[in-house]
N, C-alpha and C positions, 0 to 999 in steps of 0.2 A: 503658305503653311507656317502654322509659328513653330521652332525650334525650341523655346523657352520661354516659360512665361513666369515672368516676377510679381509680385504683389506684397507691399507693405512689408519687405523682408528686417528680421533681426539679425543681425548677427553678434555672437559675445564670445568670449573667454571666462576664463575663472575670474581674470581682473577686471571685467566690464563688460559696455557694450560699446562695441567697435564701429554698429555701423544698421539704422534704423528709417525705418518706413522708405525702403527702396521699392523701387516698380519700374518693368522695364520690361520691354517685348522683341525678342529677337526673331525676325521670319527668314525665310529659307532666302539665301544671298545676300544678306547684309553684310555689313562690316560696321562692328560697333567698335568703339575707343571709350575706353575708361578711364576719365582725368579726376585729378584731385591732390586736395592734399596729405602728405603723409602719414599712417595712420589711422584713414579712415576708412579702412573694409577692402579695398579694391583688389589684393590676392585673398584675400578671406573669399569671398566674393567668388573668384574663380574656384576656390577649392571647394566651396560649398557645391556650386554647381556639378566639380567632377564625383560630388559624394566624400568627399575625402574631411569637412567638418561638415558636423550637424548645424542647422538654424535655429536658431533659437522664438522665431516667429515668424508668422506670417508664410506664404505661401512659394515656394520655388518647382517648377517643373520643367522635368525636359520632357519631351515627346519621346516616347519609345522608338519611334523610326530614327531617331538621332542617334539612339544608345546603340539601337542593333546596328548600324550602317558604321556603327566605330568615331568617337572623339579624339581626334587632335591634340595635343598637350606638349608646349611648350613652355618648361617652368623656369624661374629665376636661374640665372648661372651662377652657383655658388663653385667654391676653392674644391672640392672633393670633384665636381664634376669636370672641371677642367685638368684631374690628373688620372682620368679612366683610361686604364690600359688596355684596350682594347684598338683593335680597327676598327677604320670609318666604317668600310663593309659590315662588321659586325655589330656597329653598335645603329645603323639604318636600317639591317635588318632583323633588327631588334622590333620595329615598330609593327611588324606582321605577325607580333608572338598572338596575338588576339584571334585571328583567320589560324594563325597554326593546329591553334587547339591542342592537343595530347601529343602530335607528331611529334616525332625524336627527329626530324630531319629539317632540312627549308624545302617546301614543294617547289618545284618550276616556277608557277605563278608569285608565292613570293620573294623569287631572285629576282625578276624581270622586272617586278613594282620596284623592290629596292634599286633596281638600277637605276630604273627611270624617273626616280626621286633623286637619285644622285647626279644623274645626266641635266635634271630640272636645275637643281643649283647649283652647278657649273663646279661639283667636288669630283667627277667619275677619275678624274685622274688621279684621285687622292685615293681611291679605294685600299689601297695596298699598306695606305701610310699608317702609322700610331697616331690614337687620337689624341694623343698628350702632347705630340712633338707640334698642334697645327697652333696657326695664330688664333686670336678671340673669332674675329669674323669668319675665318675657316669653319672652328667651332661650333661658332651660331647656326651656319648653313647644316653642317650634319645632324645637328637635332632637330633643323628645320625640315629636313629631308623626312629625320626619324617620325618625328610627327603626321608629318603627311601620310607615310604609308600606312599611321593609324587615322585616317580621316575619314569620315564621308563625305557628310555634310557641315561639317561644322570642326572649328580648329581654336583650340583659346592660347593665347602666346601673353606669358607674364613677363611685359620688359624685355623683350625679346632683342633689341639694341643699346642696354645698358652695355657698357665699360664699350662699344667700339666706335670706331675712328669714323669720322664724317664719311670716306666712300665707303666702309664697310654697312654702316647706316639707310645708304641711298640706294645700295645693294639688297640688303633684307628689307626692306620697303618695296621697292621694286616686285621680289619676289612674291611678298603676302601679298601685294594687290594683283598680281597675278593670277594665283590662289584665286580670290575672288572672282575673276574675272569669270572663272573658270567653273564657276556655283558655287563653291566652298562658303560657307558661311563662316566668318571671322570677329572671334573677337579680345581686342589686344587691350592691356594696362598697357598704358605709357604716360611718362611725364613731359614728353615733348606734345606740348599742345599745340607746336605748328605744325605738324605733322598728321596729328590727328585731323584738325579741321581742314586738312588739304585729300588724304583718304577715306576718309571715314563718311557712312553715309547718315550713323547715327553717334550721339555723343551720352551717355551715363558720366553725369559729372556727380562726385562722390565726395560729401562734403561733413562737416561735423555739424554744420546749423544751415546748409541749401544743399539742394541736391536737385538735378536737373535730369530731366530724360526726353529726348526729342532728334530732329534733324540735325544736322549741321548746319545748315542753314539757319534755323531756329536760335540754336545756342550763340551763333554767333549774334543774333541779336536782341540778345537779354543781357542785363546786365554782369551777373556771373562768368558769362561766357568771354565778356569782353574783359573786363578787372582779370581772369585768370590767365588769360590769353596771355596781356600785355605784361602779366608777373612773371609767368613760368616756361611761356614760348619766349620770350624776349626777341621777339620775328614784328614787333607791331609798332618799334620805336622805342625809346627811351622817355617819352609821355609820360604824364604822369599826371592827370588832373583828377579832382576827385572823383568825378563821377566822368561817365560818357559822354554825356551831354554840354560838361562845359567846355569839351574840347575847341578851340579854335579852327581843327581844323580834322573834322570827326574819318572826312574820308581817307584817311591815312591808317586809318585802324580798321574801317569796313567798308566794304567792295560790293560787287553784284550782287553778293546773297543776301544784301539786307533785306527787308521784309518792307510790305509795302507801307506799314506805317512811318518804320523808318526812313521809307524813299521823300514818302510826303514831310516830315519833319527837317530832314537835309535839305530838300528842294526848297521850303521855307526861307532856309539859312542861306541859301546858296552856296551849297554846297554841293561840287560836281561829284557823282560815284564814277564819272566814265575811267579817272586816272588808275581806282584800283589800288592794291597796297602799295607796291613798285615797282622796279623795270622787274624786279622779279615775284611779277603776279603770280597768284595761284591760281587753278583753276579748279571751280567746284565740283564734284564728285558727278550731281547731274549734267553742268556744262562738256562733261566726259564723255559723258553716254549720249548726248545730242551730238557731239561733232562726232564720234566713231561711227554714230546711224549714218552722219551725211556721207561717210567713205564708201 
């Protein structure tokens, strides 16, 4: 079932257009990652989708069963939100104001959900605490919480690990793909494009003159996907040839998921794929789902 369906999107401002002929298809459990570079649409993008800016062309829909079952919103962490005087409790149980409806109270059901959104990201100890006094990563998790309890199918997180520390990172990562795991369909801005092409099942790459929409696997074997990898994940080597192909030594930048043209093109060179990036191989989203079936 698709959740959203894009086609040949505009997006502008009073000063321009930010972001043009996009297309992209999100269906029920995905996990999409929006790479790019700065500037070109990519929270536009989200907000369009939650309604919150108009498009200026071309075609954006959600599916009604996505809007009624409730959307997820995890937005940019700005300086005003990190000094909300509230508690955790309160600001997680913020996220069931939508089921509330009119109610002047919190029902049963949404205390229980808020719990068990706080028990899910490992904050239930914190419930008591001010949300001003936690760290970033603390932070992240209670809107990550907040969000969920507005979720059904589908959850969109802008940058959701901007400003934290590498375990707080591997932490909220951890957790959205969980999310996933779980049907929630996802999908996040980020600028760590290692990251992406290690969770994500699809990649919207958002560009001022290429723009890509496909698998992960895919993206990683076009040429944008690789040039933007090796810029902005800086997880691919300190390489730096012009293109892909003059690499000396390509399998150092692409692994299992190349494609079979690519397989036949390497194999040509001899070039072995078995080594994979390095000791600290990735593994791809469907090599995931095939070794959990063998458990």
């Amino acid at each position: 079932m698709s959740l959203i369906t894009c086609e040949k999107l505009t997006l502008a401002y009073d000063t321009g257009v930010v972001a043009s002929d996009v297309s992209f298809r999100l269906e029920a459990g995905n996990y999409l990652c929006i790479v790019g570079e700065n500037g070109s649409g990519k929270s536009t993008l989200i907000k369009s989708i939650l309604g919150l800016h108009p498009i200026s062309g071309g075609t954006l829909t959600v599916s009604p069963e996505a809007r009624k079952k409730g959307i997820g919103y995890l937005p940019q962490h700005t300086p005003a939100q990190r000094d909300f005087p509230a508690s955790v409790k309160e600001i997680v149980r913020s996220g069931c104001l939508r089921r509330a409806g009119m109610m002047p109270f919190w029902r049963t059901s949404d205390k229980k959900l808020a719990d068990e959104a706080m028990t899910r990201m490992g904050i239930d100890r914190l419930a008591g605490r001010c949300y001003r006094e936690l760290s970033g990563g603390q932070q992240q998790r209670v809107l990550l919480a907040r969000a969920f309890c507005a979720t059904g199918d589908l959850i969109l997180l802008d940058e959701p690990i901007a400003g934290l520390d590498p375990l707080a990172m591997t932490e909220m990562y951890r957790m959205i793909a969980e999310m996933n795991r779980d049907g929630v369909a996802v999908i996040m801005v980020s600028h760590d494009v290692s990251a992406a092409v290690q969770y994500a099942t699809h990649i919207l790459h958002m560009g001022k003159t290429t723009s890509f929409f496909g698998s992960t696997e895919e993206y990683l074997s076009t040429p944008v996907g690789q040039q933007f990898a090796r810029r902005e994940g800086g997880s691919y080597g300190d390489w730096e040839p012009k293109t892909a192909w003059d690499a000396p030594d390509i399998g150092k930048i692409l692994d299992v998921r190349a494609t079979p043209d690519a397989r036949s093109v390497l194999g040509a060179r001899g070039v072995s794929l078995n080594r994979g990036l390095t000791a600290s191989r990735r593994t791809s989203p469907r090599d995931r789902r095939e070794k959990e079936g063998k458990q």
